[in-house]
DSSP file (Angstrom, degrees, kcal/mol; ACC not computed):
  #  RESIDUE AA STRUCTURE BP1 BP2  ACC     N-H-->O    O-->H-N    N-H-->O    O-->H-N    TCO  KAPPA ALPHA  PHI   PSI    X-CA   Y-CA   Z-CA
    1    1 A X     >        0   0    0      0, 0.0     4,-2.1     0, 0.0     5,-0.2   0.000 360.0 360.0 360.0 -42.0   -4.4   -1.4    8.5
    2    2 A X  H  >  +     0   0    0      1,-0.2     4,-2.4     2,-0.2     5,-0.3   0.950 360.0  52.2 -50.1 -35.7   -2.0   -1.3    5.3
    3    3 A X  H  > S+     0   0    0      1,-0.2     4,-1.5     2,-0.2    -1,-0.2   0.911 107.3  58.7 -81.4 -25.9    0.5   -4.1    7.4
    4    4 A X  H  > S+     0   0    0      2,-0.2     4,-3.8     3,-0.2    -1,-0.2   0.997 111.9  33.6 -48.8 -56.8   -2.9   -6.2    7.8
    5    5 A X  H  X S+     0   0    0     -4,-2.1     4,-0.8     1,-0.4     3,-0.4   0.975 120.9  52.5 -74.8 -60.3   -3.5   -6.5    4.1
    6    6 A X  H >X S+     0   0    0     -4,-2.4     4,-1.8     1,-0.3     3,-1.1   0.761 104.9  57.1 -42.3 -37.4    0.4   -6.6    3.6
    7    7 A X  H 3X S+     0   0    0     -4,-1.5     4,-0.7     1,-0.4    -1,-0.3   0.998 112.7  40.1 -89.9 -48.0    0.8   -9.5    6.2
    8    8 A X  H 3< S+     0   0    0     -4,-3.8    -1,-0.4    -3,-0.4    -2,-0.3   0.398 119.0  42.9 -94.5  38.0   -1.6  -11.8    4.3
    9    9 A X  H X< S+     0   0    0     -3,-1.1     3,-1.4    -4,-0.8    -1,-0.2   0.683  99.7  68.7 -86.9 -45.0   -0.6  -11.1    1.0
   10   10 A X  H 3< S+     0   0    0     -4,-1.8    -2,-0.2     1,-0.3    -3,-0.1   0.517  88.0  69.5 -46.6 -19.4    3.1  -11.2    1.7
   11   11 A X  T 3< S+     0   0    0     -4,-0.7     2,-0.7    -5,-0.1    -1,-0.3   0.359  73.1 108.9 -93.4  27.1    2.8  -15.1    2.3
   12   12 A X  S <  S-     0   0    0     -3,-1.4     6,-0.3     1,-0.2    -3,-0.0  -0.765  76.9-128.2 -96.2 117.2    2.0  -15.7   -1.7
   13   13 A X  S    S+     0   0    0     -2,-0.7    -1,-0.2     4,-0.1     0, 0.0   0.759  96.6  73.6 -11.9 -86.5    5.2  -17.5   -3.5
   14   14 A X     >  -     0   0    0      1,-0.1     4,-2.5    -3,-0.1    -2,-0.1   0.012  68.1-166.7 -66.4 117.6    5.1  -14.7   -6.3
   15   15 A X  H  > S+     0   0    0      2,-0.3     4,-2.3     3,-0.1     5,-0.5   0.995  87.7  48.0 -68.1 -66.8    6.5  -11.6   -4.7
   16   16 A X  H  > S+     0   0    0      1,-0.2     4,-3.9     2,-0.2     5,-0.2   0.960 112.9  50.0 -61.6 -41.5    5.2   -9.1   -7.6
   17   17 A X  H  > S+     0   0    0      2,-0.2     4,-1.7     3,-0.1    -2,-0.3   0.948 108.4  55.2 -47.1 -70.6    1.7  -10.9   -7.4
   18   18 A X  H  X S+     0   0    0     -4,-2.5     4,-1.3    -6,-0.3    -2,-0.2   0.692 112.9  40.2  24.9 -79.8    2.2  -10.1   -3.6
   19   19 A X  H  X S+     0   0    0     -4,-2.3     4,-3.4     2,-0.3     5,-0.5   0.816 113.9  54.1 -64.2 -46.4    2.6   -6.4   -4.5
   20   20 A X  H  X S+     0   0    0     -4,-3.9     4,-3.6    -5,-0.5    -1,-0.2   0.972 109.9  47.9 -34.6 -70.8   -0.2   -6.4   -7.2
   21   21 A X  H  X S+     0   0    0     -4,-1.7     4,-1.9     1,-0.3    -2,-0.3   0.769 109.9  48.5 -71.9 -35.9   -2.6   -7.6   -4.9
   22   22 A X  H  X S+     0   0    0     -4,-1.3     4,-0.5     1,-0.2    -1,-0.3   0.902 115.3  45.7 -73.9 -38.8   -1.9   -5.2   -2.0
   23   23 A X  H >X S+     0   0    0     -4,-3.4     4,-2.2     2,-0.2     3,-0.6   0.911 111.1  55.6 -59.8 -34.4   -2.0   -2.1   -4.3
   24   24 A X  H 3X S+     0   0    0     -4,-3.6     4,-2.0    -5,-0.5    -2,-0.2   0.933 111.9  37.8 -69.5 -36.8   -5.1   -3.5   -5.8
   25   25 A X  H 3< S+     0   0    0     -4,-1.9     4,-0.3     2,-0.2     5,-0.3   0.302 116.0  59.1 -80.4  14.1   -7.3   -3.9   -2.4
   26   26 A X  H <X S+     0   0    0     -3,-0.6     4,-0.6    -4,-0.5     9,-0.2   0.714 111.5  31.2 -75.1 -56.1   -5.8   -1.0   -1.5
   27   27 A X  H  < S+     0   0    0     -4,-2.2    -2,-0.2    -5,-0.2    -3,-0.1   0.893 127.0  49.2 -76.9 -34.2   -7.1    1.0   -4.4
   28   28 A X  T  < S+     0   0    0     -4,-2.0    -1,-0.1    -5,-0.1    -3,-0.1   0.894 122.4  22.4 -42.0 -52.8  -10.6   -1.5   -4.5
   29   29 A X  T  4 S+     0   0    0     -4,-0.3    -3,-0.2    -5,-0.1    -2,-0.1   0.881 110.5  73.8-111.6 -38.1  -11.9   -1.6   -1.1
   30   30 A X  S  < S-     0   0    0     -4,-0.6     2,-0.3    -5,-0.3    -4,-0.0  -0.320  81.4-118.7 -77.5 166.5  -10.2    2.0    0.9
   31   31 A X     >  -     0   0    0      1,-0.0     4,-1.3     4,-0.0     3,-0.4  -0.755  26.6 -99.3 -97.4 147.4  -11.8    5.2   -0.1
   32   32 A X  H  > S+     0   0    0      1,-0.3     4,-0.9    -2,-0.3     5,-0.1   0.778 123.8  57.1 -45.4 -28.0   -9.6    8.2   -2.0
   33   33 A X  H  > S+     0   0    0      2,-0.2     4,-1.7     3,-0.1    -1,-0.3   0.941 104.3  42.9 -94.6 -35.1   -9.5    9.7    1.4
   34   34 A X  H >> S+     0   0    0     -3,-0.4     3,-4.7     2,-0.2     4,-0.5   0.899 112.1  60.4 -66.2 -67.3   -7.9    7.0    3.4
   35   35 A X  H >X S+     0   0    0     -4,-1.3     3,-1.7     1,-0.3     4,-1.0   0.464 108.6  41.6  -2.2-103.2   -5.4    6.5    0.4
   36   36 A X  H 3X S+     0   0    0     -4,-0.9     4,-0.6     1,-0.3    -1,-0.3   0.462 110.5  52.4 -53.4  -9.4   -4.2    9.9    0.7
   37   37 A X  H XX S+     0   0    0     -3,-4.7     4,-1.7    -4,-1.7     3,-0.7   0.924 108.2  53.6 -84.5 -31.1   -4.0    9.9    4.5
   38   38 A X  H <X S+     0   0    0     -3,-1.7     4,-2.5    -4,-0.5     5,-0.2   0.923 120.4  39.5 -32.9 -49.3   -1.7    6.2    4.0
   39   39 A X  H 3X S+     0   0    0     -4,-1.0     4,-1.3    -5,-0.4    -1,-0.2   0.847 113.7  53.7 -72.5 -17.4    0.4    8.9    1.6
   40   40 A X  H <X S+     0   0    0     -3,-0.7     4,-0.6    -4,-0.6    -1,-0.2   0.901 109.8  43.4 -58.0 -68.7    0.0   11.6    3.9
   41   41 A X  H  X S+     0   0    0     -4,-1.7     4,-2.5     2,-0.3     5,-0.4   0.752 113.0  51.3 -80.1 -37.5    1.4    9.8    6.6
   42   42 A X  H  X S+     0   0    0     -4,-2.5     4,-2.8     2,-0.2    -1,-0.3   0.929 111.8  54.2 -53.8 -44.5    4.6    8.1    4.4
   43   43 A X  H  < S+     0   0    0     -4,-1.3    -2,-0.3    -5,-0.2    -1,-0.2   0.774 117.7  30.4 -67.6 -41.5    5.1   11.6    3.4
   44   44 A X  H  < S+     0   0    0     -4,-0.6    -2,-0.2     2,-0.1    -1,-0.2   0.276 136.8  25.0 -97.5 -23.1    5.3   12.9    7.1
   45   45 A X  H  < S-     0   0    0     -4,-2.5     3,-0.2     1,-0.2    -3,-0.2   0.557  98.4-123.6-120.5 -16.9    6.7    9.8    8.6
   46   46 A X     <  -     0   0    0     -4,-2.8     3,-0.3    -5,-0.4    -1,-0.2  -0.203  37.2 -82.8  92.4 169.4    8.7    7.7    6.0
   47   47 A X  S >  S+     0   0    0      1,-0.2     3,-0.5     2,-0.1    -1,-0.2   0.197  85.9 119.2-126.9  47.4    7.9    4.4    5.3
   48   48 A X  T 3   +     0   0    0     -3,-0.2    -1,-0.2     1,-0.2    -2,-0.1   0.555  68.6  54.3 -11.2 -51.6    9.6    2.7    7.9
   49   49 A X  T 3  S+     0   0    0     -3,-0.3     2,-0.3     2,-0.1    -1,-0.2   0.718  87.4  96.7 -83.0 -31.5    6.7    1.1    9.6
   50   50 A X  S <  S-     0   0    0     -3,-0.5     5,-0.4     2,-0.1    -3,-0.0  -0.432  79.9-114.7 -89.2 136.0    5.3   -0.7    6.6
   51   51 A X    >>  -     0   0    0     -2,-0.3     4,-1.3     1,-0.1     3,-0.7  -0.023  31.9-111.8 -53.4 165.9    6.0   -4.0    5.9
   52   52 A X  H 3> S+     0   0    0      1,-0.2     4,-1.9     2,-0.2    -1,-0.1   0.798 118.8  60.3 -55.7 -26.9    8.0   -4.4    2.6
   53   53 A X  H 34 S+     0   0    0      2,-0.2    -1,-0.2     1,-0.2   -31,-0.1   0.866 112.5  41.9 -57.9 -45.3    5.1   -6.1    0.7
   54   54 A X  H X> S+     0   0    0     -3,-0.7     4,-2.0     1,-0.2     3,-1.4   0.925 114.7  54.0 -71.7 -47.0    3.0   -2.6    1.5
   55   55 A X  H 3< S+     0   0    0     -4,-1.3     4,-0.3    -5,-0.4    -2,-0.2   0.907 106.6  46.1 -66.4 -30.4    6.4   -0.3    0.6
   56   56 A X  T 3< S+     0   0    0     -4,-1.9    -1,-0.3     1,-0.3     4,-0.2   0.389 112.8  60.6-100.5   9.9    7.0   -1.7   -2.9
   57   57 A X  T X> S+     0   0    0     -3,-1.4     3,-1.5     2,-0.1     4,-1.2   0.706  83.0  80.7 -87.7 -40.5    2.9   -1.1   -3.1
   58   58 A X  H >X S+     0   0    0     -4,-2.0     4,-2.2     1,-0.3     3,-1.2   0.671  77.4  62.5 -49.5 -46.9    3.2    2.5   -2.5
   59   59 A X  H 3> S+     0   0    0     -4,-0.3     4,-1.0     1,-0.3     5,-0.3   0.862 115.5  33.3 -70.4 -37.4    4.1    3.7   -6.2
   60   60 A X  H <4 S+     0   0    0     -3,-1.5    -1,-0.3     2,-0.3    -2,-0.2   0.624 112.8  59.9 -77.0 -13.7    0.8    2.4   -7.6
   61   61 A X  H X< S+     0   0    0     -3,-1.2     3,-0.7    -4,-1.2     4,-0.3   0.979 113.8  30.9 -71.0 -78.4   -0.7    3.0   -5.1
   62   62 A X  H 3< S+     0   0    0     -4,-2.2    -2,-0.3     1,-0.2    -3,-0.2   0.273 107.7  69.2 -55.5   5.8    0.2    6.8   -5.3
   63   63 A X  T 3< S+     0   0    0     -4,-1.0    -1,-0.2    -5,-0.2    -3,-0.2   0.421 108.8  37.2 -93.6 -22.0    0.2    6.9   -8.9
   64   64 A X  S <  S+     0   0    0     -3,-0.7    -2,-0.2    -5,-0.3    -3,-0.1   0.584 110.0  59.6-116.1  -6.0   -3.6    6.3   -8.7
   65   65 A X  S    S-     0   0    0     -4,-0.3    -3,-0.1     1,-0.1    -2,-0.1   0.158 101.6-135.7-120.3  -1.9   -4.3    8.4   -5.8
   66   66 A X        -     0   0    0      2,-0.1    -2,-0.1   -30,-0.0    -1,-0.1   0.179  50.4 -28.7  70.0 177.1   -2.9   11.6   -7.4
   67   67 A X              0   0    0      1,-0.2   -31,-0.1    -4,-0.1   -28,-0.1  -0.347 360.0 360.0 -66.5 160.1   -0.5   14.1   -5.5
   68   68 A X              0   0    0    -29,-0.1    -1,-0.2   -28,-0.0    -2,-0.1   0.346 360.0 360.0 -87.2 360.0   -0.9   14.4   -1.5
């Protein structure tokens, strides 16, 4: 679901607006408990799979979603 919101954000000119916006519906619209299974699962799997738009989300992401 994270590479959803990452694929349409990732086509906006401005790359750090991009990144904004995917950490921000991320933190808006998911609940504290998906958050921390998305960190869960980076933590246990790396974040390989997620598009770049998603990876360069992750610090704000986790920064607001507290330790795993």
């Amino acid at each position: 679901m994270a590479n959803q919101i990452g694929a349409f954000f990732e086509a906006m000119p401005d790359r750090e607006q991009a990144i904004k916006d995917v950490a921000g519906h991320i933190l808006r619209s998911w609940d504290p408990r998906m958050r921390r299974d998305l960190m869960q699962y980076v933590g246990d799997h790396g974040d390989g799979d997620l598009k770049a738009v998603v990876r360069d989300a992750l610090p704000s992401i986790s920064d607001a979603t507290g330790p795993v």
